[in-house]
C-alpha positions as CSV (number, residue, x, y, z in Angstrom):
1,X,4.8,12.9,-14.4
2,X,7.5,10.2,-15.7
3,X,7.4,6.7,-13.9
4,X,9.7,6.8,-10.5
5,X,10.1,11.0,-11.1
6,X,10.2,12.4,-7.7
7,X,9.1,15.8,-6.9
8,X,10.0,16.8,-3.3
9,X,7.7,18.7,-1.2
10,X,9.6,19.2,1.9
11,X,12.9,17.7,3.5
12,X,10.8,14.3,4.4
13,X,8.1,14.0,1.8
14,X,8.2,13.9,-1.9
15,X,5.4,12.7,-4.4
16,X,6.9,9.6,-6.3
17,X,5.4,8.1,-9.5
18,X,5.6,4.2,-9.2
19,X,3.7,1.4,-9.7
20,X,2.8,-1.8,-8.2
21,X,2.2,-4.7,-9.5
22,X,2.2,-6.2,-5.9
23,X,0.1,-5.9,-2.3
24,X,1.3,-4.2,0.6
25,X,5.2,-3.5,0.3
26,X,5.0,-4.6,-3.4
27,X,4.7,-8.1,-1.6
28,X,3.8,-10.8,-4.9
29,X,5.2,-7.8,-7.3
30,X,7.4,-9.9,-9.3
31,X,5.2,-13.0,-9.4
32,X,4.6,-13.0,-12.8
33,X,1.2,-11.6,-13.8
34,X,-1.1,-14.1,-12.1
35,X,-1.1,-11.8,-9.2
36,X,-3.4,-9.2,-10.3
37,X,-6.6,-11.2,-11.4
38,X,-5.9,-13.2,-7.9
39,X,-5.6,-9.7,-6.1
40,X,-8.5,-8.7,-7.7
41,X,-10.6,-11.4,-6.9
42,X,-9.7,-10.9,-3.2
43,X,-10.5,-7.4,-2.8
44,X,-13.8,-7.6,-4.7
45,X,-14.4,-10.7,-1.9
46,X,-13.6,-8.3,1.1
47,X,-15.5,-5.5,-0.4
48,X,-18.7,-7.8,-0.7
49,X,-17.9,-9.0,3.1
50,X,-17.6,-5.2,3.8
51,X,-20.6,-4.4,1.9
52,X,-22.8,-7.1,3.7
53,X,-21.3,-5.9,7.3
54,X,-21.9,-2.3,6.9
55,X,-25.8,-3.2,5.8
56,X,-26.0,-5.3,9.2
57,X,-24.4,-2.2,11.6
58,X,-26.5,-0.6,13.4
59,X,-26.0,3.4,11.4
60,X,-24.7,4.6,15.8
61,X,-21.7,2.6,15.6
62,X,-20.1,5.1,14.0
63,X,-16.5,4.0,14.7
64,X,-17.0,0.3,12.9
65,X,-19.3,1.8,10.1
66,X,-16.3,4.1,9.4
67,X,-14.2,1.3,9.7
68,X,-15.2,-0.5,7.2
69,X,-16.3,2.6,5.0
70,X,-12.4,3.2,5.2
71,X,-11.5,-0.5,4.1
72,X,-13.8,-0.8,1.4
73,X,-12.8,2.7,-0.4
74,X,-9.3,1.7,-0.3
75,X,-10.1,-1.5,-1.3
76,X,-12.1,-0.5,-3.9
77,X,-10.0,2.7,-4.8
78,X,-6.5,0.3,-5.6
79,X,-8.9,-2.6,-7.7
80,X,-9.8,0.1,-9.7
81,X,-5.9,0.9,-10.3
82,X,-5.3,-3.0,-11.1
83,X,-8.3,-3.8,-13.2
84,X,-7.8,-1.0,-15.1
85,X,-3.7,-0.3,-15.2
86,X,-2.4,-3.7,-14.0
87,X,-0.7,-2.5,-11.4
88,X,-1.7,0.3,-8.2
89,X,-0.2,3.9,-9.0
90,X,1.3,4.7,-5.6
91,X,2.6,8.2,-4.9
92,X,3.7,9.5,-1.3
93,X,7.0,8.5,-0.4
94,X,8.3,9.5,2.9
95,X,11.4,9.5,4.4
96,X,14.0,10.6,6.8
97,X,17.7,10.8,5.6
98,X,18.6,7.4,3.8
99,X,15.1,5.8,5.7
100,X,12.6,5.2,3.2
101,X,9.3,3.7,3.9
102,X,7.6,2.4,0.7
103,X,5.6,4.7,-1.7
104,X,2.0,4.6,-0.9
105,X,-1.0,6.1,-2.1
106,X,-4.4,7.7,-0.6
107,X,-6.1,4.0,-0.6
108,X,-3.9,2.6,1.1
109,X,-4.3,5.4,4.2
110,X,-7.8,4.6,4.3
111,X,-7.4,1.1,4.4
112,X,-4.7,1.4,7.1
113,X,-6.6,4.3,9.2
114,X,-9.9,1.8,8.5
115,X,-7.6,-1.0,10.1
116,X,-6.5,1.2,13.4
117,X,-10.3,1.9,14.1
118,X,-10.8,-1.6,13.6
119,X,-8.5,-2.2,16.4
120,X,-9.7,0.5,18.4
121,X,-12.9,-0.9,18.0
122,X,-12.2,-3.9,19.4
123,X,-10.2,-2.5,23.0
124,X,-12.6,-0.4,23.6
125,X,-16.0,-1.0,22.1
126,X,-18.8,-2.3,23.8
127,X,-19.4,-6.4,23.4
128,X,-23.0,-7.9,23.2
129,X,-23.9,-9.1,26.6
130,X,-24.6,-12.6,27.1
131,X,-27.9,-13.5,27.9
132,X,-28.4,-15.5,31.2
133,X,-31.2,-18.2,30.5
């Protein structure tokens, strides 16, 4: 597939070869280079942190475990696409008449969907209880 070729699917979803030299919404994408090693370096940081906090879960807190088993393969899925490309390959584009939300790819779902139980986590998991001395 040819960089920015689109391939529609259906009347609000095509697949959409781009890339990315950026963050979320291409944010830092025309900063000249620099971003990528600095991107880098702060996704292999949150994947450590991510790393460290899965080994201290408890394996019955499912929702956070998944959590951060979402966030760290998406993290790790787009450093793989910058280390070894330079840039994230993103692909679904989706859109509704002359709405377009920017092209995506499967990492970023995970890290988004890893994100939303994050916050569900939080409204509705149970707290530690506070000892009383």
């Amino acid at each position: 597939m040819a960089y920015q070729e689109s391939i529609n699917l259906l009347p609000v979803f095509s697949i959409t070869y781009v890339h990315n030299y950026g963050a979320a919404y291409s944010f830092l994408s025309e900063a000249g280079g620099w971003q990528r090693w600095f991107l880098s370096a702060i996704a292999i940081a949150i994947s450590a942190l991510l790393v460290w906090w899965l080994k201290r879960l408890p394996a019955t807190n499912k929702v956070l475990c998944g959590a951060y088993a979402l966030v760290l393969a998406g993290a790790i899925g787009n450093l793989y696409d910058r280390i070894a490309y330079g840039y994230v390959i993103d692909f679904i584009h989706v859109f509704y008449k002359d709405s377009h939300f920017p092209v995506f790819n499967i990492a970023d779902c995970a890290i988004c969907i890893g994100a939303a139980l994050l916050l569900f986590d939080a409204f509705t998991g149970e707290s530690p209880k506070e000892h009383k001395a």
